[in-house]
N, C-alpha and C positions, 0 to 999 in steps of 0.2 A: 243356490237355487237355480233351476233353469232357466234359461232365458227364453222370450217367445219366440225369437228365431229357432235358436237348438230345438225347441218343441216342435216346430213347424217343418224341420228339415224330419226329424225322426217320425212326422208323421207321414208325409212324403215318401220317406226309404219304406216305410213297415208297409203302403201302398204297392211298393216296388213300381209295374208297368201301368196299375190298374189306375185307373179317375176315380181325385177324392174333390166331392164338391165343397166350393167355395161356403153354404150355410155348414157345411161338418165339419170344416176347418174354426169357420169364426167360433162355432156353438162350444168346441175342445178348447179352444186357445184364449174363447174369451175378449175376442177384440173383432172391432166390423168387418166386414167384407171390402171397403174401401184398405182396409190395412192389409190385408191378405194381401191384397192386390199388390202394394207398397211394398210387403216382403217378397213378394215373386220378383218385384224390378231388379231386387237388392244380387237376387242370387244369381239373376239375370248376368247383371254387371260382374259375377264372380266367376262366369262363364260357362253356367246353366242353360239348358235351352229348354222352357218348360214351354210346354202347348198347352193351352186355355180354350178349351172346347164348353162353346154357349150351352145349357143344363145340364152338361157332364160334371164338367170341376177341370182340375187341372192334376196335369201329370207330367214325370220328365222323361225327356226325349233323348238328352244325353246330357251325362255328368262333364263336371269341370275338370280338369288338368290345373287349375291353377291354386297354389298353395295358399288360403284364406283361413278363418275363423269357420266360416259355414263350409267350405270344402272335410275340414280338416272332422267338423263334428259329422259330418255325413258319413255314416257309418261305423262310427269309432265307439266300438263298446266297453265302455267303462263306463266307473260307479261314479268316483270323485274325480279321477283326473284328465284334464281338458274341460269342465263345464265352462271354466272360463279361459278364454284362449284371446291373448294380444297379439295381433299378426303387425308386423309394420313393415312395408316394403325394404325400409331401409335405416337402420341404426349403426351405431358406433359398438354396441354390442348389446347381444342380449340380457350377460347378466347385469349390467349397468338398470336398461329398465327394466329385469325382475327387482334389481335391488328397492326400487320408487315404488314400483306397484305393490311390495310386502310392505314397505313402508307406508301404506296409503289405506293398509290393511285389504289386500287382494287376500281371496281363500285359498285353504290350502289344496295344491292341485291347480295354481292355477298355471298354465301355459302361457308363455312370449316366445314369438316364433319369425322370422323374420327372412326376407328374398334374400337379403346380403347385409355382413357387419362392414361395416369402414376398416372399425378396429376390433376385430377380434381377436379374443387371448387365450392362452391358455395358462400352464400351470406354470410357477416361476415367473408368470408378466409376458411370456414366451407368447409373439404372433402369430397367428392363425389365422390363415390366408382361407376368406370366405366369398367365393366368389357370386353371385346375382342369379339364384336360379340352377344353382349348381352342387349342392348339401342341400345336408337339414342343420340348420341353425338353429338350437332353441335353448329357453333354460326354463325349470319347473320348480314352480315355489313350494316347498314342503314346509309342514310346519307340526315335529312329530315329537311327540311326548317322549321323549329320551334324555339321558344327561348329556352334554355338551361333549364328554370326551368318544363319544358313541357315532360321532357326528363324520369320523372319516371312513367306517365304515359303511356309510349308503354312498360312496363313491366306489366300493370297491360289488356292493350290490346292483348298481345301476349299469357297471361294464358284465356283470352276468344278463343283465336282460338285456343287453345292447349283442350280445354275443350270443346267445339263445337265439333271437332273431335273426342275426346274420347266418348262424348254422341252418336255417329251413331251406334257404336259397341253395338250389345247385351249382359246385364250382367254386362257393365260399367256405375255408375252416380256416376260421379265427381263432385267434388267440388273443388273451388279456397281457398287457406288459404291466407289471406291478407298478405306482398303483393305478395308473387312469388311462392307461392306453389300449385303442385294440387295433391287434395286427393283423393285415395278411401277407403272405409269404413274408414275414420279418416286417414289412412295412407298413409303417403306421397308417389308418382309416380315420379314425375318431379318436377323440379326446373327450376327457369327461371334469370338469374343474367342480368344484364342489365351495363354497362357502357358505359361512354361518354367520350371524348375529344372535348372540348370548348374551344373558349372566353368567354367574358365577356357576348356577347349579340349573338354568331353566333355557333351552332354547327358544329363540322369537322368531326365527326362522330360520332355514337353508335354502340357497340358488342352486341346484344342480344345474350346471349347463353341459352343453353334450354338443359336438362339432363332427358332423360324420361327411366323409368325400363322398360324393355319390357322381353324378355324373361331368365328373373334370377330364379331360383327354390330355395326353403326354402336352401338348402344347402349354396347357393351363395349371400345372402344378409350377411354381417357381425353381429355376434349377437351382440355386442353394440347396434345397429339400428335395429334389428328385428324385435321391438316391434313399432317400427315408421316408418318403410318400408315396402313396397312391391314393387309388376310388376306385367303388366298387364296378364305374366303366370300364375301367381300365384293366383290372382285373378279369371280367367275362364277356367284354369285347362289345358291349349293348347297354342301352338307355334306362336306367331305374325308375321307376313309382314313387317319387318322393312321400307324395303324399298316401299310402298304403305303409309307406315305410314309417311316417311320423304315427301313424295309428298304431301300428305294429310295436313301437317302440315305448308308447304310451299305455297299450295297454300290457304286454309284457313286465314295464314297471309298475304298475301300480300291482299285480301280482304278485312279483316280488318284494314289494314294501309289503304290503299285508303280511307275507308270512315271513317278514322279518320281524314285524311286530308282534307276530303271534309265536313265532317259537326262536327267534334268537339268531345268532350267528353263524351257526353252525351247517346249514343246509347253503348257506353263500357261502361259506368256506369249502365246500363241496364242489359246488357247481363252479367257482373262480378255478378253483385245483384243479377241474377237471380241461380247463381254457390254458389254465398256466403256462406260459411262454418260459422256458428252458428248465424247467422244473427237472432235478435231479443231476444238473451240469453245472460247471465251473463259471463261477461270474465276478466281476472285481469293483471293489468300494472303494469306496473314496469320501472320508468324513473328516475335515478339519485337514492335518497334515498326513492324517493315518489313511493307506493304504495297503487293503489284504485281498484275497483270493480264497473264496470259496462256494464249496457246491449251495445251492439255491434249493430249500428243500420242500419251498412249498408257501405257507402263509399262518399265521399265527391264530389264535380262538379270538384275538380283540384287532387281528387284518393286518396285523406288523409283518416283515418279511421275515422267513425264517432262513438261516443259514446254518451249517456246518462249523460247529469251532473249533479250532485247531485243536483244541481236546476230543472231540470227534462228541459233542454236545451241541442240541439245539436254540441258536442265539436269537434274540429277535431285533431287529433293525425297525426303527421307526423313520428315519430321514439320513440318506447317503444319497449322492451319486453314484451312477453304478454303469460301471461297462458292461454290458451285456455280452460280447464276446470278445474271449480271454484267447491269446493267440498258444498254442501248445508249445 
């Protein structure tokens, strides 16, 4: 359900420059004029600068820069996801409290979005370095009528609409790294972790969370990962839209989940193929002791890797290490 702020912001935007008076506010949203006022301070402090003109109404004079709950539903067009949005300046990580919030029964859609993680992770436990004001940090609660085994492909769904997005921009062509990575020029941007809680046969939810570099400059990537990092500053030499970008992103997915739900697999298998990072070239695995070398052909109808088998058949990999470049 909405909430009366998000009501209050959307009636604000659909205003745009124009004065909406304070009885049209209270008479839509159902609450006095003394609370109108209370939600203006709120957006105030969020770094809104709204002018309150005596028998006009009020209108805004300049939006926020700063990454909130009310910044973020300010203009953000979707159906379900973000109605509810948990911003926290500062956690140890996102998907830690989406994991609380599903548990607490948050709906589905809902957003946890945060300035900076302590401890950010990704996939394998592996750190991810999230710096204050610097990414987009978030993880989104889904909660999709699918069987459980169905559950690792909205990871390999949500690096399509993270990668959709990134291709508008000029100066950015991304590529996905099987399975949760996107890259530019070879080096990794975002990451995407994905977890679930199940039964046997019924999901109770999924965290997707998503880690994307935005404006970090060569100083601020750690050098261990220099060499296998970047942002998208660093890439076109200039300061990003965080928050355009977290809407972009949100609504993008919810897009794509709809018509994963509606027609299946196979239109992400399209769109992934078409991101695919070395797709049709030589790559090397490494599973248990076994170690092979082969072409990379693409991605599977249920999102497992496809490769070349030494019978010149297509194999499907669900969990290797994998070198991605094989030396000739």
């Amino acid at each position: 359900m909405e909430s009366t702020r998000s009501k209050l912001i959307r009636l604000l935007a659909d205003a745009k420059e124009s004065y909406i008076s304070g009885q049209q506010l209270s008479e839509q949203l159902h609450i006095s004029r003394t609370a109108i006022w209370k939600h203006m301070k709120e957006l105030e402090k969020d770094g809104y600068v709204i002018e309150a003109k005596p028998k006009t109404g009020y209108r805004i004079k300049k939006f926020s820069g700063n990454v909130s709950s009310n910044t973020i539903t300010w203009g953000l067009n979707t159906l379900w996801i973000g109605k509810e949005i948990i911003h926290k300046p500062t956690v140890t990580s996102t998907q830690v409290v989406a994991h609380q919030a599903a548990r607490d029964n948050s709906p589905h859609g809902t957003v946890v979005i945060a300035d900076e993680q302590s401890s950010g992770r990704g996939r394998m436990e592996r750190v991810w370095h999230s710096k204050k004001g610097k990414g987009v940090w978030m993880s989104i609660i889904l909660r999709p009528n699918i069987p459980p085994y169905m559950a690792p492909q909205l990871t390999l769904m949500t690096a399509t609409a993270i990668a959709e997005v990134l291709d508008q921009y000029d100066g950015i062509q991304p590529n996905i790294k099987w399975p949760n990575d996107i890259l530019i020029q070879n080096k990794k941007v975002a990451g995407i972790l994905t977890e679930m809680q199940a039964e046997q046969d019924r999901i109770q939810y999924v965290v997707v969370g998503i880690g994307l570099n935005v404006n970090q400059d060569n100083t601020e990537i750690p050098d261990a990962i220099h060499y296998r990092a970047t942002s998208l500053k660093m890439e076109t030499e200039k300061e990003w839209p965080i928050i355009e970008l977290v809407q972009k992103i949100l609504e993008g997915l919810e897009k794509e989940y709809e018509s994963f739900l509606k027609k299946g697999f196979g239109d992400v298998k399209s769109k992934w193929e078409n991101y695919g990072f070395r797709i049709g070239e030589m790559i090397s695995l490494h599973s248990g002791t076994e170690k092979k070398e082969a072409v990379f052909l693409g991605i599977a109808e249920d999102g497992a890797l496809l490769i070349e088998s030494s019978k010149g058949e297509a194999e499907k990999i669900y969990s290797a290490e994998i070198d991605w470049f094989v030396e000739d």
